[in-house]
C-alpha positions, 0 to 999 in steps of 0.5 A: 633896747630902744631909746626914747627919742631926743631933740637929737634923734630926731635931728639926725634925719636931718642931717643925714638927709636933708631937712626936706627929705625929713620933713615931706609928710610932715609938709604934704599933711599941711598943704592937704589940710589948709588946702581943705580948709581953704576949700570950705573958706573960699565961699564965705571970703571970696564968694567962690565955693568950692565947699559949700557946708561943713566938715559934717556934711557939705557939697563939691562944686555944687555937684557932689554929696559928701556926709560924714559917716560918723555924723551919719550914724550919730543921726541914725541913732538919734532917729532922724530920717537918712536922706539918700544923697546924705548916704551915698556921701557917707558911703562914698568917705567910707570906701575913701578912708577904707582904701588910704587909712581910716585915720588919714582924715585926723593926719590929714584932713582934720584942721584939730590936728594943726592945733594938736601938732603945735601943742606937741612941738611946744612941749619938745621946744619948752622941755615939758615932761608931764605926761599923764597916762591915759587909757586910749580906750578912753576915746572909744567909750566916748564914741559909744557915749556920743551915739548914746547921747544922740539916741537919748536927747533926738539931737546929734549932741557932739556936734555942740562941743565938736572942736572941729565944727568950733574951729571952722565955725571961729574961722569963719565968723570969728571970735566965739565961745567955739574958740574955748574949746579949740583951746582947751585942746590945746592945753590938754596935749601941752600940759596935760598928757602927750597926745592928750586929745587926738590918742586918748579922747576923741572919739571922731579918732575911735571911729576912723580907727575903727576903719583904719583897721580894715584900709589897704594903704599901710605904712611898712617898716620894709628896711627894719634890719637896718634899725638902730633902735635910736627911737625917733620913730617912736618919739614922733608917731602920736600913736607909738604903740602901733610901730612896734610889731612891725618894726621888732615882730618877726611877721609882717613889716606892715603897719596893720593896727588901725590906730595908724595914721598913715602921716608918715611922721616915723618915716620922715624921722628915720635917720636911715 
């Protein structure tokens, strides 16, 4: 049977291999994340933009249109007109993410999940146990519910609670009522349910998921004989129902659930 993991589990790949070596996801997903925000900052701090706009639709040095697809779609079912730089940026984020992982953007681009991350090691440090089980076909109704919003009221409506779009418009012009739902956030994954947001109710997560299914990078659990069921794996992946068919099924040891969030978490935390 596999155990749940313990502060110990998880130390031990630290002690068998180095607290580098168990931490180098972990540290490209932050330097790939400030550096992304860093990248949208640049402008209004420094006067030099390297990302002009915002993470729903902004320009690269001047010269390239990304959109986001999702943001895209919400505008398509809210009647608006799709210009054609607004699409062939959201078509060139879609080959992107089909190509590393659908939910690489919430492990790696997405600056909730530096929120959501220290909500969870907060819990470890502090012992809290409150876990409410959530349905995590809950953030998939929400998807549905944010494009039916948007064909309802002609308006991209998640963008007014979007913690995303709240995070980065706080950090650029400070406090705000933005910052209250980055908060809550935060005490829905520390009090609330492990992995409360970004595993059960986000619905920006539903729709990369809905990519991540058909991406070509995959996590691989190539050295499963070797497993020792001691669970670390499991106790750090924010979706632990994913490792399973690859680490304990007799098919293939790749990862293909889109669930995954190619952040590496279960292989820095592997012991062996």
């Amino acid at each position: 049977m596999i155990r749940w993991l313990t502060l110990s589990s998880r130390q031990q790949a630290v002690a068998r291999r180095g607290w580098l070596s168990a931490h180098k996801w972990w540290l490209l997903r932050r330097c790939c994340q400030i550096a992304v925000l860093a990248a949208f900052m640049s402008g209004p701090l420094a006067g030099y933009w390297i990302m002009r706009g915002n993470f729903a639709s902004s320009e690269m040095l001047g010269v390239l249109s990304l959109s986001d697809p999702y943001i895209l779609l919400q505008s398509v079912f809210a009647g608006w007109p799709v210009a054609a730089p607004a699409l062939v940026g959201a078509l060139l984020i879609v080959l992107f993410y089909l190509l590393v992982g659908g939910r690489v953007y919430c492990s790696f681009v997405c600056p909730v999940n530096i929120v959501t991350d220290s909500a969870h090691w907060l819990r470890e440090k502090t012992g809290l146990t409150r876990d409410r089980k959530l349905d995590r076909r809950t953030r998939l109704w929400l998807f549905l519910g944010t494009l039916l919003a948007a064909a309802l009221t002609g308006t991209i409506a998640w963008e007014y609670v979007n913690p995303v779009s709240m995070m980065q418009r706080g950090l650029i012009f400070g406090a705000g009522l933005g910052w209250g739902i980055v908060l809550l956030v935060f005490l829905l994954d520390l009090f609330v349910s492990r992995r409360c947001w970004c595993s059960h109710l986000c619905p920006v997560g539903a729709f990369y998921g809905l990519l991540g299914r058909f991406s070509l990078v995959r996590v691989s659990a190539r050295g499963r004989a070797g497993c020792d069921d001691c669970g670390a794996c499991f106790g750090t992946c924010p979706e632990p129902h994913v490792i399973l068919p690859a680490l304990k099924g007799e098919g293939s040891p790749l990862i293909l659930a889109g669930d995954c969030l190619n952040c590496g978490g279960c292989i820095d935390a592997c012991p062996n």
